[in-house]
C-alpha positions as CSV (number, residue, x, y, z in Angstrom):
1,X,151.8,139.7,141.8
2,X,152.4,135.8,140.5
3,X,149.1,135.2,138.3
4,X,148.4,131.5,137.3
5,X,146.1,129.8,134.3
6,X,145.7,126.0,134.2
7,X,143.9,124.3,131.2
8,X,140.9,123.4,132.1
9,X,140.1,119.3,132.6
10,X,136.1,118.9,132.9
11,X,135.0,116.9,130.2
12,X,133.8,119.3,127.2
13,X,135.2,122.7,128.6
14,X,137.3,124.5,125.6
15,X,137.6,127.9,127.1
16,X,140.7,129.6,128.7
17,X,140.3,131.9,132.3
18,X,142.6,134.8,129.9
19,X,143.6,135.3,127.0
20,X,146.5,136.7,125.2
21,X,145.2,140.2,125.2
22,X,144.3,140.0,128.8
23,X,147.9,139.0,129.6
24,X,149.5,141.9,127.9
25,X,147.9,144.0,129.8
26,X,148.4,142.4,133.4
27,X,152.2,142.0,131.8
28,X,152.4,145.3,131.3
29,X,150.8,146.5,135.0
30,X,154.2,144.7,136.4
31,X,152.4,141.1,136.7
32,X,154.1,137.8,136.5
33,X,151.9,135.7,134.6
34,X,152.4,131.4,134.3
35,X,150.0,129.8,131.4
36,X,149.7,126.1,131.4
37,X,151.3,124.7,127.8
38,X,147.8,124.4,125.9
39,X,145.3,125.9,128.6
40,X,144.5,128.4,125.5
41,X,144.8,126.0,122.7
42,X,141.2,124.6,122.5
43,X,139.6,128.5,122.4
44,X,142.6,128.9,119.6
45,X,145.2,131.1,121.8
46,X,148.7,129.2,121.3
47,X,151.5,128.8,123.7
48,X,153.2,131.0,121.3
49,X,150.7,134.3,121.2
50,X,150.6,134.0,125.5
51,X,155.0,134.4,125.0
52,X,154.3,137.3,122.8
53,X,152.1,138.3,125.3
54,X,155.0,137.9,127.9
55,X,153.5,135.0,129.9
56,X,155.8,132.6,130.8
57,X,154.6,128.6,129.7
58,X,155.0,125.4,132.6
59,X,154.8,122.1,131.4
60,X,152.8,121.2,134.1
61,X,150.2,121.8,136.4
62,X,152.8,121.9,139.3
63,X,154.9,124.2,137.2
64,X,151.9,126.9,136.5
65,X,151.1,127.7,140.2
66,X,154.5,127.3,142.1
67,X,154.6,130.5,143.8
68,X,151.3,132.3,142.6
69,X,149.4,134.3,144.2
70,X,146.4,134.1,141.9
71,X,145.0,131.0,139.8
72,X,142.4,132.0,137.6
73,X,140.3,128.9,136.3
74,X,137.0,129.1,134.6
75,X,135.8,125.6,136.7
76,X,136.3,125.0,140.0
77,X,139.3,123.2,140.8
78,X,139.2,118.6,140.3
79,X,139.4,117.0,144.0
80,X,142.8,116.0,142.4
81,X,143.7,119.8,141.8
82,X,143.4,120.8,145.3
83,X,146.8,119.5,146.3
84,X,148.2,121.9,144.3
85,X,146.6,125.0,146.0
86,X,149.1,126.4,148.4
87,X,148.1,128.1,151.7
88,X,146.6,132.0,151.5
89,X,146.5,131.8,147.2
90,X,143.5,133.1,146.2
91,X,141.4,131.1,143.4
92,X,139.2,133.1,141.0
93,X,136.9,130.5,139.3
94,X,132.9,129.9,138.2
95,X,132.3,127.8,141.4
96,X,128.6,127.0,142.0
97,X,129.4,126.1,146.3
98,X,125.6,124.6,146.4
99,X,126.9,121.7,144.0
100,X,130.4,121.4,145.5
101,X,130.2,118.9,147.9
102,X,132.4,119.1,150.3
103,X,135.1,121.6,148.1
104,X,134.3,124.2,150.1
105,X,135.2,123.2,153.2
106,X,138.4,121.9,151.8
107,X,139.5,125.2,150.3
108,X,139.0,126.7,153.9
109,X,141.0,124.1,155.1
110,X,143.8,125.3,153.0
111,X,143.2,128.6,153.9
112,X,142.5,129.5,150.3
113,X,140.7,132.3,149.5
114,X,138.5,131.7,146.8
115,X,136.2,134.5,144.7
116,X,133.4,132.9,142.9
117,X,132.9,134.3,139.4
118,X,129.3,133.6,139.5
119,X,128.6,135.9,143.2
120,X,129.6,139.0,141.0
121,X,127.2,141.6,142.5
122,X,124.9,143.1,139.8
123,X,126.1,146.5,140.6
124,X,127.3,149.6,138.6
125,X,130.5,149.1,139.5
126,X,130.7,145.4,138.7
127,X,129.1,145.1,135.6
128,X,132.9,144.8,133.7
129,X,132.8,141.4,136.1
130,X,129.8,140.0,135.3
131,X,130.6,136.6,133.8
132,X,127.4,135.1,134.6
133,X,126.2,137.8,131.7
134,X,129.2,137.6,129.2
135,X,128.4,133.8,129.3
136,X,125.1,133.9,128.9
137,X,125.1,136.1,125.6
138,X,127.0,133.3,124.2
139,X,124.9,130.9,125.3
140,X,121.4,133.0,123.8
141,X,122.8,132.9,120.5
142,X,124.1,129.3,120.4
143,X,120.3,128.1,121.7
144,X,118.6,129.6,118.9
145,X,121.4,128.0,116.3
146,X,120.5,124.8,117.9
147,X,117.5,125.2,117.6
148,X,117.2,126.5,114.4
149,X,119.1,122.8,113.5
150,X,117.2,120.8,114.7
151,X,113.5,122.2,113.3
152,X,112.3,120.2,110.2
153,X,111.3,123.9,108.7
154,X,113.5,126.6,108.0
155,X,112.9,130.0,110.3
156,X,112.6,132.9,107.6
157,X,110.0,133.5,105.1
158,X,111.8,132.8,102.0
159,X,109.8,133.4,98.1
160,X,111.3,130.8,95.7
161,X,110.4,129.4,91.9
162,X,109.2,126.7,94.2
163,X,106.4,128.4,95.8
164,X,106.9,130.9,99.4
165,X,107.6,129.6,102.8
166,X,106.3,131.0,105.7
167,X,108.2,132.6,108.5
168,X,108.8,130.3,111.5
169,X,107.8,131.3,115.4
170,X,110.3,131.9,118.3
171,X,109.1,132.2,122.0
172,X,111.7,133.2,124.1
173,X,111.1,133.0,127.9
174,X,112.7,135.0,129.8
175,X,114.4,138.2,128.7
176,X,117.5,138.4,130.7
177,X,120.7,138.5,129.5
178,X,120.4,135.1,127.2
179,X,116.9,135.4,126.1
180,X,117.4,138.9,125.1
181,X,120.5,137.8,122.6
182,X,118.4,134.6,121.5
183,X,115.3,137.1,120.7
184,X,118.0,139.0,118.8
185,X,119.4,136.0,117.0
186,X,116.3,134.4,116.6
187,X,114.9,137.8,114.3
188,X,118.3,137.9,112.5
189,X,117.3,134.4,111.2
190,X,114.2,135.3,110.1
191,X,111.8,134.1,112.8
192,X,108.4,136.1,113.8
193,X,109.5,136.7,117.8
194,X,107.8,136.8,120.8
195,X,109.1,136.7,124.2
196,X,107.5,136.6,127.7
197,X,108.9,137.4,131.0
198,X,107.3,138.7,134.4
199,X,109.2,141.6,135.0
200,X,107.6,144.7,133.4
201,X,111.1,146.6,132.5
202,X,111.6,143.6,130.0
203,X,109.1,144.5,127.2
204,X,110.2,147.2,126.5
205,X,113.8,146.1,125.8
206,X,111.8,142.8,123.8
207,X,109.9,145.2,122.0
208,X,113.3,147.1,121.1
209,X,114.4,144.3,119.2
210,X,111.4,143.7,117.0
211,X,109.7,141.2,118.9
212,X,106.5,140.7,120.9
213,X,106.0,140.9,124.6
214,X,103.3,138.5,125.4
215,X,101.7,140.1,127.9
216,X,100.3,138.5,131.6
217,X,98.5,139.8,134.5
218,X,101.8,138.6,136.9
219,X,104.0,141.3,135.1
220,X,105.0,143.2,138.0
221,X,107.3,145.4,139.5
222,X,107.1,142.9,142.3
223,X,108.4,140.1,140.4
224,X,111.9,141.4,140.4
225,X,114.5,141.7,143.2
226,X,116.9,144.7,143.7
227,X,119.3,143.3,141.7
228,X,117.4,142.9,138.4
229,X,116.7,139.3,139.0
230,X,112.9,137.6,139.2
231,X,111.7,136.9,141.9
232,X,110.1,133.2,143.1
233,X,106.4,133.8,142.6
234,X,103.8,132.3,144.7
235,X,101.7,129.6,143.7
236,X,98.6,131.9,142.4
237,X,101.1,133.6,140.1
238,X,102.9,130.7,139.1
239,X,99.9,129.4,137.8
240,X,98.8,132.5,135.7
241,X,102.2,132.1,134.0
242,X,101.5,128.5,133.2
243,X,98.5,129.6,131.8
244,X,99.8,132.4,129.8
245,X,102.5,130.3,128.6
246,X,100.6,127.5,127.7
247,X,97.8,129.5,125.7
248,X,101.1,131.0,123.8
249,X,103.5,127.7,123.4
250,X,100.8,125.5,121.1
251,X,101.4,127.6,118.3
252,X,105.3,128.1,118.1
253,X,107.8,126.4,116.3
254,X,110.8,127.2,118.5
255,X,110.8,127.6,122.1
256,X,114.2,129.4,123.9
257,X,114.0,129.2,127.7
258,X,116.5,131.0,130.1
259,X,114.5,131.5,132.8
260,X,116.1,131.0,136.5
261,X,116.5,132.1,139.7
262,X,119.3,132.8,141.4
263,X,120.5,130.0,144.7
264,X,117.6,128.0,143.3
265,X,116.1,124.9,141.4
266,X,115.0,127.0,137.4
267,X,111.4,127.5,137.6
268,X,108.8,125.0,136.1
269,X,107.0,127.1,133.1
270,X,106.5,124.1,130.3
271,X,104.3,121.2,131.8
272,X,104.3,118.0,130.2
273,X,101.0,118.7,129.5
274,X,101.9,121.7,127.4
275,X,104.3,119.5,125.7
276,X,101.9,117.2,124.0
277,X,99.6,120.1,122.8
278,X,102.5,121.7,120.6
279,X,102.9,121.1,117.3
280,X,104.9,118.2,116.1
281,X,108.5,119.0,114.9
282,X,108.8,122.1,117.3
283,X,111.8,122.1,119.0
284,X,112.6,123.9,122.7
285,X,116.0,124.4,123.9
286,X,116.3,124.3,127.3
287,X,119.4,126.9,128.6
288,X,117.9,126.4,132.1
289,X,118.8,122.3,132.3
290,X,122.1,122.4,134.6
291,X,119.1,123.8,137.4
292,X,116.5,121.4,137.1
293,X,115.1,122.8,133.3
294,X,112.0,125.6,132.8
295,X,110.5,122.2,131.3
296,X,109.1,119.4,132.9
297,X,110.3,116.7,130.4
298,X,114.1,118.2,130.2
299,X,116.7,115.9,130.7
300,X,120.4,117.7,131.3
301,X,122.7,116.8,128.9
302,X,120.3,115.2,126.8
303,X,118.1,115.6,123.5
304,X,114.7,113.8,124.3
305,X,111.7,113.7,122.3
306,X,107.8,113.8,123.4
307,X,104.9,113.3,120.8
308,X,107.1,114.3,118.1
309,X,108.1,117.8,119.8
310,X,112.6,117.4,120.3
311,X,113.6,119.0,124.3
312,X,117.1,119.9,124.3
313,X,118.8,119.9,127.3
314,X,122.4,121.2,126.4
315,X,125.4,121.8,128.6
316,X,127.8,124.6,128.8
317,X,126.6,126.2,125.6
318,X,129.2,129.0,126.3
319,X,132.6,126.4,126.0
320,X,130.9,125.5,122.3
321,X,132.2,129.1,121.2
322,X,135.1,128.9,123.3
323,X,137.3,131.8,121.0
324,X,134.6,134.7,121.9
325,X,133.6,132.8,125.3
326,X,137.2,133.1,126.6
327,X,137.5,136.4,125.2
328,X,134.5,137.9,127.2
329,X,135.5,135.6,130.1
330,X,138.9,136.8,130.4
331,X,137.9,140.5,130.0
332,X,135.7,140.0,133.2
333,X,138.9,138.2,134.7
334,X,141.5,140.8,133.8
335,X,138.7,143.5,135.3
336,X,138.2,141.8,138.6
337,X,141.8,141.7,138.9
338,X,142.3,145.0,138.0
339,X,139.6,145.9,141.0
340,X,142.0,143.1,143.0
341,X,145.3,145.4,142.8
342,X,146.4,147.6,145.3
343,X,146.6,151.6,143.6
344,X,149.9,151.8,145.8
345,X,151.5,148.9,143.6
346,X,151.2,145.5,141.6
347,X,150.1,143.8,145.5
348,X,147.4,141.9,145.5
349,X,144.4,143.1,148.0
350,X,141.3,140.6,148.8
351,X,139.4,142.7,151.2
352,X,136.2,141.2,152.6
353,X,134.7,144.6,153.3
354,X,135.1,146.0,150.0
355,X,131.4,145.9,148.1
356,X,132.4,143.6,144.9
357,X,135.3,141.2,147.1
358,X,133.0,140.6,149.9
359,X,129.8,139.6,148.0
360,X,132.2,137.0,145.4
361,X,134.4,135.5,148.8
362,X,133.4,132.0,149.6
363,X,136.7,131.4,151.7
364,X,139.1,133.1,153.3
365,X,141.6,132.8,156.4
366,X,140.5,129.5,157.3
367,X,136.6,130.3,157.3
368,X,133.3,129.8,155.0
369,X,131.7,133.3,153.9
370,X,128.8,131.7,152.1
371,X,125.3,133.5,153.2
C-alpha cells in the first residue's frame, strides 16, 4: 500500500494528515509512504524526522501521489488539486460534502473513493477515528485562551499588596467534546464555571470537573440522538433554553459556546437581545461560527463588538496548535488506516458494507453515497 500526504494550501491551515510517529508505524506494517517536502513543517515535523521515519520526500505535489493508493489530507482537496487524483485512489480528508459545491460530484467522476473524516460513526469501535473529537479538544482549550485575552479582567481570584481580585465567570454552552475541555481549561485558570447543555448525561460529567450545571426544564433524555449528539428541539423548547440562557448569560464574564448539530445550521441560543443586557467587557467566543454561530451577532472569521460586550467568531481554532492538532489528527488517520488494511496483507480494503467504511464513504466506483 502507496500512502500519500500533501501540505495543506487553505489559507491558515498549519497542521499535517500524519506525522512522523504515524509513519513509522505504517513504515514498519510494510507501507510505502510519500510526504510532500514541508507538508509537516508548519506543525514543526521536518522533511528530515519523516526520512527517519522512512517516508520517502517529492518535491512536488505531482511527485507525492504518483502511484498512491491513499492521499491522506486534513482539507478537502483545491478545484486545482483534483487533477492530480488518479482513478480508484481513495482520499481520506475532513470534507464537509454540504459546503462542497460541486466537489462531490467531481470525485465520483474520477471514480475516487473518498472517506470523510468528519462521517466517523460515534461508535465503540470508532472512537480511535474520531477527528471531529480530537479536534474539538484542541479547539475547547484554545476558546477559553482567547477568551481569557481578550477580557479587560483577569479570570482567577488573586490576593495582592494591592488589594484582592475577584474570580471571573465562565459559561460554557454545551458540554460535548469542546465545551467539556473549555470548562476544564476555563477552572484551571481560575474562573468560577458553569456550563449548560440539554442532555441530562452532561451534568454529571460538568459537575466532575468542578463546575455548575445550570439546570433547565428541556434537559431530557429526549434531547439526544443515539449517537450522543443533541437533538433539534422544537420551538416550545427552544425557547425555554433561550430563557434559561438568558436569565444565566447577564451575569458572566466569559461566555464558551460549542453547541451544534450535526448536517445542520448551529443552533441560535444568544439573541441579540441577550447581548446588550450582559455586562460590558464580557467576551463570548463563538467555536460554533463556521455553522451559522450559537449567537445571533457572530460574524465568522471576525471579532465584532456590541454595547461594549467583544463576539469572536474564530476559524479553525485546531490549526492554531497545529504540533498537538496534527498529532491527535494523525493518530485518528494512522487508526482508520489501520481499520483500512486487509489482515491477509499490507492491501488496501474500502468496503462499503463494513460499519465504520460505509458510514465515512461519500464516493466510490463512480457513485455518490451521501444519505
Amino acid at each position: 500500500m502507496r500512502i500519500s500526504v500533501l501540505t495543506e494550501r487553505v489559507t491558515g491551515e498549519q497542521r499535517v494528515a500524519l506525522v512522523p510517529e504515524n509513519v513509522a508505524k505504517l513504515v514498519k506494517s510494510g507501507a510505502v509512504v510519500m510526504i510532500q517536502s514541508g507538508a509537516g513543517s508548519r506543525a514543526f515535523h521536518t522533511d528530515d524526522a519523516y526520512r527517519v521515519a522512512g517516508a520517502s520526500i517529492a518535491e512536488t505535489p505531482e511527485g507525492t501521489v504518483a502511484g498512491a493508493d491513499v492521499i491522506a489530507k486534513v482539507q478537502r482537496p483545491l478545484p486545482d488539486e483534483l487533477s492530480l487524483l488518479s482513478a480508484d485512489v481513495t482520499l481520506i480528508c475532513l470534507l464537509q460534502a454540504q459546503s462542497a459545491g460541486d466537489l462531490v460530484e467531481r470525485l465520483a467522476a474520477q471514480r475516487v473513493s473518498t472517506l470523510a473524516l468528519e462521517r466517523v460513526p460515534r461508535i465503540t469501535r470508532a472512537q480511535s477515528m474520531d477527528v471531529l473529537s480530537s479536534q474539538a479538544t484542541v479547539a475547547g482549550y484554545k476558546a477559553v485562551l482567547l477568551g481569557a485575552a481578550a477580557l479587560p479582567r483577569l479570570l482567577p481570584m488573586m490576593t495582592t499588596a494591592a488589594g484582592s481580585l475577584t474570580p471571573g465567570k465562565a459559561f460554557v454552552i454545551g458540554a460535548g467534546v469542546a465545551g467539556l475541555q473549555a470548562i476544564a481549561t476555563a477552572r484551571r485558570l481560575g474562573a468560577i464555571v458553569s456550563a449548560f447543555d440539554v442532555r441530562p448525561a452532561a451534568a454529571e460529567q460538568v459537575q466532575s470537573l468542578g463546575a455548575t450545571f445550570v439546570t433547565s426544564a428541556v434537559v431530557s433524555a429526549a434531547a439526544e440522538d443515539k449517537g450522543g449528539y443533541a437533538k433539534a428541539q422544537s420551538q416550545d423548547d427552544a425557547a425555554r433554553t433561550l430563557e434559561t440562557i438568558g436569565a444565566h448569560i447577564v451575569s458572566q464574564d466569559l461566555v464558551i459556546t460549542t453547541a451544534a448539530i450535526p448536517g445542520r445550521a448551529a443552533p441560535r441560543l444568544i439573541t441579540a437581545e441577550m447581548v446588550h443586557r450582559m455586562k460590558p467587557g464580557a467576551v463570548i467566543v463563538d467555536l460554533a461560527a463556521e455553522t451559522g454561530g450559537n449567537c445571533e451577532l457572530t460574524e465568522f472569521g471576525a471579532d465584532v463588538v456590541v454595547n461594549g460586550v467583544t463576539i469572536m467568531g474564530p476559524r479553525n481554532l485546531p490549526a492554531t496548535q497545529p504540533f498537538h492538532a496534527s498529532q491527535m489528527f494523525g493518530r485518528n488517520v494512522l487508526t482508520l488506516l489501520q481499520h483500512l488494511t486487509s489482515k491477509e496483507g499490507n492491501t488496501l480494503v474500502v468496503d462499503p458494507e463494513d460499519e465504520i467504511t460505509g458510514a465515512m464513504l461519500v464516493t466510490h466506483a463512480g457513485q455518490i453515497r451521501l444519505r
